[in-house]
N, C-alpha and C positions, 0 to 999 in steps of 0.2 A: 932593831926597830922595824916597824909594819908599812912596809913600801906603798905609799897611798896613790892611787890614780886618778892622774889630774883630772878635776869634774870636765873640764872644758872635752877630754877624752870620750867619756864614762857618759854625761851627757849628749854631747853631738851625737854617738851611736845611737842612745834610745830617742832620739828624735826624727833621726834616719828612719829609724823601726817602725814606729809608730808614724809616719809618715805614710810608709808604702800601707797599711793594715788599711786605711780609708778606701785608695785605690783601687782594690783589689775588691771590695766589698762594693763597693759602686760596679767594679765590671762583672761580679757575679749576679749584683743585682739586674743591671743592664742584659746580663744573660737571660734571667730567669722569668724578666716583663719581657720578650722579647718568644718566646716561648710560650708565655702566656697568650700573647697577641695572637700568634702562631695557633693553638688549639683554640683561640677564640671565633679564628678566620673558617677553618675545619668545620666545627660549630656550625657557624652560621651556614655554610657551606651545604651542611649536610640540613640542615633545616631546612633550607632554601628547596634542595631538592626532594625531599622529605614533602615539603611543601607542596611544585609541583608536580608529585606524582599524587598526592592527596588531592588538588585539584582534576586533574586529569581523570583518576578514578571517578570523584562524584560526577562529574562529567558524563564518563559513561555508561553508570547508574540511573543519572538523570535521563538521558537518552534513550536509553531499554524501559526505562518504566513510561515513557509518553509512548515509546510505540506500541507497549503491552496496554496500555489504559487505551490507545486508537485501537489498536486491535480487540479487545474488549468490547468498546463502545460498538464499535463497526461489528461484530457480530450482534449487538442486540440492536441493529439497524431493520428495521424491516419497511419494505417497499406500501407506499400508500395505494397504487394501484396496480394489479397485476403486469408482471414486467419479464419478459427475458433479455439475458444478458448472455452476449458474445464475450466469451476469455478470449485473450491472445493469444491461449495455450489449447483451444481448439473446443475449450468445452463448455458446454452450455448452461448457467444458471434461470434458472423459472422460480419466480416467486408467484404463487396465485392467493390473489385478495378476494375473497368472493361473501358473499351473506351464507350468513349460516343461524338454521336455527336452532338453538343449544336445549330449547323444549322436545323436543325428540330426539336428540345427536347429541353426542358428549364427545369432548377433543380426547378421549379416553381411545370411543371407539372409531373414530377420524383417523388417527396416529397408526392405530393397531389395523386397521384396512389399509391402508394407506402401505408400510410395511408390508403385509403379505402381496401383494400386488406388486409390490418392487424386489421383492426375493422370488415372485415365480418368474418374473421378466428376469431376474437377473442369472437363476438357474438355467432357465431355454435357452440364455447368452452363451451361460457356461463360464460366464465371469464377472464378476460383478463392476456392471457400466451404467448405473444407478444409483442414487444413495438420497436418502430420505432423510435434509440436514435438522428439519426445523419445523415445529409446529407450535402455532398461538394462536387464543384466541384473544378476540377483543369486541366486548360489546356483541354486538350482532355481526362479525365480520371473524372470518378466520383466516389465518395468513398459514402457507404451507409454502417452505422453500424446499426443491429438491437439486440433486447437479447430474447431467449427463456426459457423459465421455464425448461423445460428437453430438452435431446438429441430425446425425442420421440417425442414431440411438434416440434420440429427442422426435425423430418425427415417428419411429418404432412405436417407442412407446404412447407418443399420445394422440398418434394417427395426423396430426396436424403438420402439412406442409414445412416444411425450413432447411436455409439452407445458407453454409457460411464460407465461401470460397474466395478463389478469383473470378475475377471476370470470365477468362480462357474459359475456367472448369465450368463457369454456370455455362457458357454458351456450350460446351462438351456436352453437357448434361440434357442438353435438350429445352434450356429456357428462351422464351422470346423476350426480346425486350423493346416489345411494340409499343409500348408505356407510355403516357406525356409526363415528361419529366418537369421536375422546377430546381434549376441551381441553386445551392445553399451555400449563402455569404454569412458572415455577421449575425445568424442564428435567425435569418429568414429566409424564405423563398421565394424566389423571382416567379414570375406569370410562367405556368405549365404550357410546352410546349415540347413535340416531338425533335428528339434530337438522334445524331448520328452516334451510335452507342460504340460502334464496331472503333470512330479514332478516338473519342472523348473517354470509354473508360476502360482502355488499354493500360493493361498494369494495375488496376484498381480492385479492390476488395468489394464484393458484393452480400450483401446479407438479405434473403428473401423470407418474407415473414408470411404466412397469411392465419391470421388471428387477430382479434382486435386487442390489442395491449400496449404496453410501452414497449420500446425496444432499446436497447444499452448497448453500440458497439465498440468495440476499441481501437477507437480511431475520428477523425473529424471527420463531418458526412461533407459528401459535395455535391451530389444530387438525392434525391428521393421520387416517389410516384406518386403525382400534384393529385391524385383520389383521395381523399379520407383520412392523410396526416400532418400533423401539426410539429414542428420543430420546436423542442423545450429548447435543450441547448447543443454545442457542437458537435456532440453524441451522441446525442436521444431526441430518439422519435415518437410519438404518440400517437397511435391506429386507432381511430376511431372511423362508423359509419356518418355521414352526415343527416339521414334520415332517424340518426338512434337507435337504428333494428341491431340490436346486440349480438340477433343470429345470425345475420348478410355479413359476411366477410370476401376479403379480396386480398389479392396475392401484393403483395408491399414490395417495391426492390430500395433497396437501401447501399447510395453510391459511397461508399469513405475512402479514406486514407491513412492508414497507418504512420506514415513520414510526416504527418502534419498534425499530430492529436499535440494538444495543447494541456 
């Protein structure tokens, strides 16, 4: 006869069996969300930083293109009235505004004079301490910007006094400063009155102009010479005669400070 095994046997085993089959299937799933979670976190992770280095970039994209459009803009700047401007780096910008009449004169032949005249100064130099950056015209009016290496290449070439030092050096130099001065606060000036130059501008930057135009230095003024200028703002100066005569000029001293430009 065929030896039968007892169900209760036969049974309880596959119950057993099938028992553990769920468990195992639960912890491989629990494995595999767990993992999932895991490259989910990585993900975001690298997103994130994905992210902000994409920020960052446009950032400083954004930044380089405002400086390039300022820069840009600031060269198609041009000065309303004739102006020189002291650099920090010792060299002199001239804008001159002046009338021009374009029925005889073409900014063709302005441009191309203009040029030979700054390449025979700049040959007799023997290096070129000139540079001829810019010419427009406008209406009845023609703008011509040039740059000079110093205030003394600047007064070379266009015979006109200037001078941008210390104090020490101007008085080295041989300048008086018998002047009635007027202190400059708050971007005006107090009643001109003769002052002691020798302790008041010990240390101080001096810019001597004589020409009637604006002047631009780099630095906040603190005195100027209470004759025939006007204070725009903490910087600039405006030479004019007070009679009008365009051709009477006089020698400007112009007090600043470097430590206090604003």
């Amino acid at each position: 006869m065929t030896e039968r095994r007892p169900r209760g046997t036969a049974s309880g085993m596959r119950s057993r069996h099938i028992g553990r089959r769920p468990k195992e299937a639960a912890a491989k799933q629990s494995i595999k969300e767990a993992k999932r979670k895991q490259r989910q976190r990585i993900v975001m992770r690298n997103r994130a930083i994905f992210g902000a280095g994409c920020i960052a970039v446009a950032a400083l994209v954004i930044f380089l293109l405002i400086k390039l459009f300022g820069f840009i803009l600031d060269l198609g700047k041009t000065a309303e009235t004739t102006t020189i401007t002291f650099n920090s780096d010792g060299k002199v910008v001239f804008e001159e505004v002046v009338d021009f009449d374009t029925d005889t004169y073409s900014k063709s032949d302005l441009k191309s004079e203009s040029k030979d005249l700054i390449e025979a100064f700049n040959k007799k130099q023997g290096k070129d301490v000139v540079s001829l950056d810019r010419v427009k015209m406008k209406k009845d009016k023609v703008y011509v910007k040039s740059t000079y290496d110093s205030p003394e290449v600047y007064t070379s070439f266009t015979t006109y006094e200037t001078f941008d030092d210390t104090y020490e050096n101007a008085v080295e130099a041989g300048y008086k400063f018998a002047n009635i001065f007027s202190q400059v606060k708050d971007g005006k000036k107090s009643q001109g009155q003769i002052l002691d130059a020798a302790s008041l501008f010990v240390g101080k930057r001096v810019a001597i102009v004589n020409e009637n135009c604006t002047v631009v230095v780099p630095g906040t003024i603190e005195y100027v010479s209470d004759s025939s200028t006007e204070i725009v703002d903490a910087s600039t100066v405006k030479i004019a005669p007070k009679d009008g005569n365009e051709d009477a000029t006089e020698t400007v001293y112009i007090i600043y400070n470097t430590n206090t430009k604003k």
